[in-house]
N, C-alpha and C positions, 0 to 999 in steps of 0.2 A: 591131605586127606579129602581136599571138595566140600571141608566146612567150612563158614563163616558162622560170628556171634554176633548180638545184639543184644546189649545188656541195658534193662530197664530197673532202676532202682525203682522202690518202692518207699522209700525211706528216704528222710534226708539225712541220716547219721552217715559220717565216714567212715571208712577203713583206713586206721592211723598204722602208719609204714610202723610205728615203734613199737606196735601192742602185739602179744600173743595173742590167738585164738582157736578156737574150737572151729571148723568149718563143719558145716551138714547142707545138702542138699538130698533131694530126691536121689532115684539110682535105676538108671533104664536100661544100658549100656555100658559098654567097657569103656566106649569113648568119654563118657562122663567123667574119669582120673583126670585127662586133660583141663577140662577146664581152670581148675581149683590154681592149677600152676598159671595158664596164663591169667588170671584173675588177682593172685595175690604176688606179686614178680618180684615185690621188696622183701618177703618172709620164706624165710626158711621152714619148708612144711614136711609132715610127714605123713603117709597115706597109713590108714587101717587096710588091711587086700588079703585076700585070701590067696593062701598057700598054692595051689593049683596051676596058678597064673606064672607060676615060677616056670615053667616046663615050656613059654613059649620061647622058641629062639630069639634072640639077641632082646628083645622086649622082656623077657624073664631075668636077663642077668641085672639090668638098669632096675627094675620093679624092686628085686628085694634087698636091694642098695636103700630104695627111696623108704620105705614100708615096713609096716609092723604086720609081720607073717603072722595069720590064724588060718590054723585047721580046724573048718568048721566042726567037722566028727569027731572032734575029740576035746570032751569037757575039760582037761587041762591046760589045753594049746588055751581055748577060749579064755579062760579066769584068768594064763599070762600075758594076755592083750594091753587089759588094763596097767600093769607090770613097767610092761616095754614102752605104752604111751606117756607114760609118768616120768619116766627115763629121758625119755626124747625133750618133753615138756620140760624138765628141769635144764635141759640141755639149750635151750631156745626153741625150740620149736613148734610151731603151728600146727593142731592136728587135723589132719581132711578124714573125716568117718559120714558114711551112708548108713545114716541111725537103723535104715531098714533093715541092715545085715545080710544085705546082695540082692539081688535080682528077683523079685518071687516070678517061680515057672508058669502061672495063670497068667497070660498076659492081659487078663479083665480087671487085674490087681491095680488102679487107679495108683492107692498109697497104701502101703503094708504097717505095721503096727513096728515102730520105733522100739528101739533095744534101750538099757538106760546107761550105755558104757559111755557117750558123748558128753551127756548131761551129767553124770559123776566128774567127772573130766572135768568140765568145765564149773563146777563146784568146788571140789577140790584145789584147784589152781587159781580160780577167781580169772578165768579165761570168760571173754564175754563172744557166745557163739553167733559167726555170722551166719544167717539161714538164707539159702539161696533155692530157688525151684530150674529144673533146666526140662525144657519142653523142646520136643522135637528128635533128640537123639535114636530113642526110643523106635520109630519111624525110619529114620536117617541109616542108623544105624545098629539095627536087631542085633541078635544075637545069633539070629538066623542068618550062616553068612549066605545064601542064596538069593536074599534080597538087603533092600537098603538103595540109599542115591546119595548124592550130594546136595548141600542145601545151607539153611543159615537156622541154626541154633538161636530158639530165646530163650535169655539169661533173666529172672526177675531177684534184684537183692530186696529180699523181705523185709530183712531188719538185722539189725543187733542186736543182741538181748542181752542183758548184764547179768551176771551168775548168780544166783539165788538159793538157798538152804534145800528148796523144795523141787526138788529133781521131779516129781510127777507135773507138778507146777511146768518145769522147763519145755519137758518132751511133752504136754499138753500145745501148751504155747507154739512154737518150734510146727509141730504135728498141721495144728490147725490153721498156719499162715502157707505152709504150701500144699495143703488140701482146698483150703480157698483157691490158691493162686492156679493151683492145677482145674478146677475147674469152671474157673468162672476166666479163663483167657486161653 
């Protein structure tokens, strides 16, 4: 695809090949699902994706293999998200959710307001979420396929965060490490 990464931790905590987790990072792009897989190589993940994405050829049939389908339009689809993530989770699996809940269409939208489906998640399972900020895609690779280039992706690993009772607590936390990181780099 004409990317390269460069990943800067922020943190010195590891990512332990044996642990579940929660993943969140920002979300600018479609290219941004990639990362999370070659980022995590030893855990079996499974994306949060909206429904829609299913419709692309040969990338839609692999997508809802990997992914826990929501239709964003529809309040039922949404409430069995958390359902199908618990599922997977019990199953081994590491979840990749974009707390933002997709793309917002203002593209002045720096950081959108966090959803609390990641941070239940990772309460409930005692999953400790890695937060990651990814810079550049956004740029690289719009949404708008008439532009975009090739280029090198920065990856910052924020932190870990160990699962805690207070889910506002989480998505506060979580929220604030890559609204820093998004603008002070």
């Amino acid at each position: 695809m004409g990317f390269r990464y460069e990943l800067k931790k922020l943190t010195e905590k590891k990512i332990d090949k044996d642990q579940q987790y929660v993943i969140i990072a920002n979300h600018t792009s479609i290219m941004d699902i990639m990362l999370p897989v070659i980022l995590f190589p030893d855990h079996p993940i499974c994306f949060v994706g909206k429904k829609e994405l299913v419709k692309i050829p040969i990338f839609g049939t692999i997508y809802k293999r990997i992914c826990v389908l929501v239709d964003r339009k529809s309040a039922k689809s949404r409430a069995e998200v958390y359902k199908r993530c618990a599922e997977r989770m019990n199953e081994g699996d590491s979840i990749v959710i974009f707390p933002e809940g997709g793309v917002p269409d203002d593209t002045s939208i720096i950081l959108d307001q966090f959803k609390d489906g990641a941070f239940i998640l990772s309460r409930d399972h005692q999953s400790p979420i890695v937060v990651f900020t990814f810079m550049g895609l956004k740029e690289m690779f719009p949404f708008d396929n008439s532009k975009g280039h090739p280029g090198k992706v920065k990856i910052y690993m924020n932190d870990i965060i160990e699962p805690t009772k207070n889910i506002q607590e989480l998505k506060e936390v979580s929220y604030n490490l890559i609204k820093f990181t998004l603008q002070n780099n």
